[in-house]
C-alpha positions in Angstrom: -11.8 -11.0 10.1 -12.1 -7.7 11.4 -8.8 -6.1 9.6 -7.4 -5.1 6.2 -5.3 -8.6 5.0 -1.4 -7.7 4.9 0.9 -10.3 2.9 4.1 -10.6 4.7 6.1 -12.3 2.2 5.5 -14.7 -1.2 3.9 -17.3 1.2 2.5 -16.0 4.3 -0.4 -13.7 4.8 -1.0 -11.5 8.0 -5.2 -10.8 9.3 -7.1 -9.6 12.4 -9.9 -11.1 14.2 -12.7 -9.0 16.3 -11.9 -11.1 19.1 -7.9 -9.5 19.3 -6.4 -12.4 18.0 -3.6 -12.0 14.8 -2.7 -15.2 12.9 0.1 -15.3 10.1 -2.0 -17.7 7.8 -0.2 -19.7 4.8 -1.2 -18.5 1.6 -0.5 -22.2 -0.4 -2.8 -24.1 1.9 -5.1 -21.9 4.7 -2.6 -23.6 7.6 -2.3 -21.5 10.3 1.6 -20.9 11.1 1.6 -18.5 14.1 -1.0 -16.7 16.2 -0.8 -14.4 19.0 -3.7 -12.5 21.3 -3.2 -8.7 21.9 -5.7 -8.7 24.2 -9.4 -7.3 24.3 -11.0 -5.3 21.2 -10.7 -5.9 17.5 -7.9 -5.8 15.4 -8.8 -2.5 12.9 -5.8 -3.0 10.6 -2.4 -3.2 9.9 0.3 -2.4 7.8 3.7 -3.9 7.1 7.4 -2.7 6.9 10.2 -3.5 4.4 11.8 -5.0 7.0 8.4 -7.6 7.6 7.4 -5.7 10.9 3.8 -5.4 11.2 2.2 -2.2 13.0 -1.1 -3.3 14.4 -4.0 -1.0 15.6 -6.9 -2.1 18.1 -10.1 -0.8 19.4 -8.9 -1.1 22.3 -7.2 1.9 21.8 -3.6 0.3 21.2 -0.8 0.4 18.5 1.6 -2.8 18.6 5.2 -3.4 16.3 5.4 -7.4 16.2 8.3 -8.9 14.8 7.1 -11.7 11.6 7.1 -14.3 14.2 4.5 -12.0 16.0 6.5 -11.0 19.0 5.9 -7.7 20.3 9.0 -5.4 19.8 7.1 -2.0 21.1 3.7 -1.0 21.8 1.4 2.1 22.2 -1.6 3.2 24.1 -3.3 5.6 21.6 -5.7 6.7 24.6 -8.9 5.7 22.3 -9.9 3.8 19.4 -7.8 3.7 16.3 -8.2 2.7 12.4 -5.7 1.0 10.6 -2.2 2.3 10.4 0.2 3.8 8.0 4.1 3.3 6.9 6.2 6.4 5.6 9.6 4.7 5.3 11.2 7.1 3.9 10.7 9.3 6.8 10.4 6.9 9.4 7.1 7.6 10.5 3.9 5.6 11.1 0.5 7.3 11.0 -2.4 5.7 13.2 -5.9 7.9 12.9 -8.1 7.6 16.1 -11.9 7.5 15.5 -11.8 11.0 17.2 -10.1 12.6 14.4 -6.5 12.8 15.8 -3.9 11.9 13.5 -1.2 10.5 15.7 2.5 10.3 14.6 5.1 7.6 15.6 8.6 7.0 14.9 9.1 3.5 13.7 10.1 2.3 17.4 6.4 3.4 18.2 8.1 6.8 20.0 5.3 9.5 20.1 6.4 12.4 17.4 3.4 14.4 16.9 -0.5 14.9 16.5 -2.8 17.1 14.3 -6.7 17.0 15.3 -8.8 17.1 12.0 -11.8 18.0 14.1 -14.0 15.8 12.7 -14.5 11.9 13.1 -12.1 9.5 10.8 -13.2 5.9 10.3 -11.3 5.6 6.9 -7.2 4.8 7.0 -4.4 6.8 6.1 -2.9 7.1 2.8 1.0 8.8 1.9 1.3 10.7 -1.1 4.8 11.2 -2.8 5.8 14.3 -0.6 5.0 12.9 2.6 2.0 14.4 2.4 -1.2 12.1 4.0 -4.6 11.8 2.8 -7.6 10.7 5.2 -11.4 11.2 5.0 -13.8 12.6 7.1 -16.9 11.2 8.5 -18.0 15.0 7.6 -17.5 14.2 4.2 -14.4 15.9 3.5 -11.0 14.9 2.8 -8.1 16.1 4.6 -4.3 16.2 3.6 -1.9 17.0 6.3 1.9 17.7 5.5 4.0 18.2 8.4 7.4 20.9 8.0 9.8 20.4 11.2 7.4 19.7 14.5 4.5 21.4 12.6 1.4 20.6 10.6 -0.8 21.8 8.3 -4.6 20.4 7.2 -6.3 21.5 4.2 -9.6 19.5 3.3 -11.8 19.6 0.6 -15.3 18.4 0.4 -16.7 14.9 -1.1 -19.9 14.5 0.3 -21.5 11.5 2.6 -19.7 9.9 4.9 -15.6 8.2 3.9 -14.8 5.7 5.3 -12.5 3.9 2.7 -8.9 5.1 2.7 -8.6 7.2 0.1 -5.9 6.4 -2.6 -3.3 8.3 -4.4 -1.5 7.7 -7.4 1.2 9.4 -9.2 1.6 10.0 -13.2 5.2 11.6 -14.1 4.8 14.8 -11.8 0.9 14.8 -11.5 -0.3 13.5 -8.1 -3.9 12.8 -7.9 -6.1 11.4 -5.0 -9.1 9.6 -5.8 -11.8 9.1 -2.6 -15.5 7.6 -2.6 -18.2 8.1 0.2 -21.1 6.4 1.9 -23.3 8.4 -0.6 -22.0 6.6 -3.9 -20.0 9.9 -4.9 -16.6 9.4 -6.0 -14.5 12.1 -6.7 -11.0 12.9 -8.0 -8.4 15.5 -6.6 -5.4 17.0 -8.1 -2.1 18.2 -6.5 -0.6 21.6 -7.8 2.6 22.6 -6.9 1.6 24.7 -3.9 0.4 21.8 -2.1 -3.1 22.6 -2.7 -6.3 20.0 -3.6 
């Protein structure tokens, strides 16, 4: 398995193999219900939609949509390799972060809205804070948040230390927001959100 697990519903489970194949796996018995190949490269992760779409990054370099029976409803060539992606319903975006450092912005039909380069590499995924703000680490060791006002965006980054390659993960108590992220060095460190956008 070479992606994050994604349930799709009470019973059925979506993963990733190195090999580019995706299964939809039974979670009551290990049965294998559906399986597809999206070609060469590893499947880096995935993420899933109200609606039970699942967006689908490769090292190949590609973004899919697949339907829950794993039939592809749009796809993306992100021009190089890409971590696993992320859903902002609410304002109909998905994030996929390219090992480069480019964050790359889609509508939910996989229609190009935007980039930001970070300028460093990212191996770590992309998390959404309650704003729409997003949250990814650095192979520099820092961590980045990049909101986005009209076609623009904005990064601000603060540093960890070592290496992050975990997604980092925010959480949200009554009108605090906090973002907690670990690195490769064992440090672990907490952030808090004022209300000028600032970590």
């Amino acid at each position: 398995i070479s992606s994050n697990i994604c349930s799709l519903s009470q019973d059925r489970i979506f993963v990733g193999l190195a090999n580019g194949s995706a299964y939809i796996i039974s979670k009551a018995n290990g049965a294998i219900l559906k399986s597809k190949s999206l070609g060469t490269g590893s499947i880096e992760g995935c993420a899933v939609s109200s609606k039970g779409e699942i967006f689908v990054a490769t090292s190949g370099g590609f973004v899919y949509k697949l339907d829950p029976a794993l039939n592809t409803l749009a796809s993306q060539s992100a021009g190089s390799q890409v971590t696993a992606p992320a859903i902002d319903e609410v304002r109909g975006l998905v994030y996929v972060p390219r090992q480069d450092g480019t964050i790359l912005v889609y509508n939910m039909n996989l229609g190009s809205v935007g980039s930001v380069s970070l300028g460093a590499g990212v191996r770590s995924g992309v998390a959404i804070g309650p704003k729409g703000e997003i949250y990814v680490g650095g192979t520099n060791g820092y961590l980045y948040m990049v909101t986005r006002v009209g076609t623009s965006f904005y990064v601000k980054s603060q540093n960890v230390g070592g290496s992050i390659l975990v997604t980092p993960v925010v959480y949200q108590w009554g009108a605090e927001v906090t973002v907690v992220v670990g690195s490769d060095t064992g440090v672990v460190k907490a952030f808090r959100l004022d209300n000028n956008m600032n970590l």
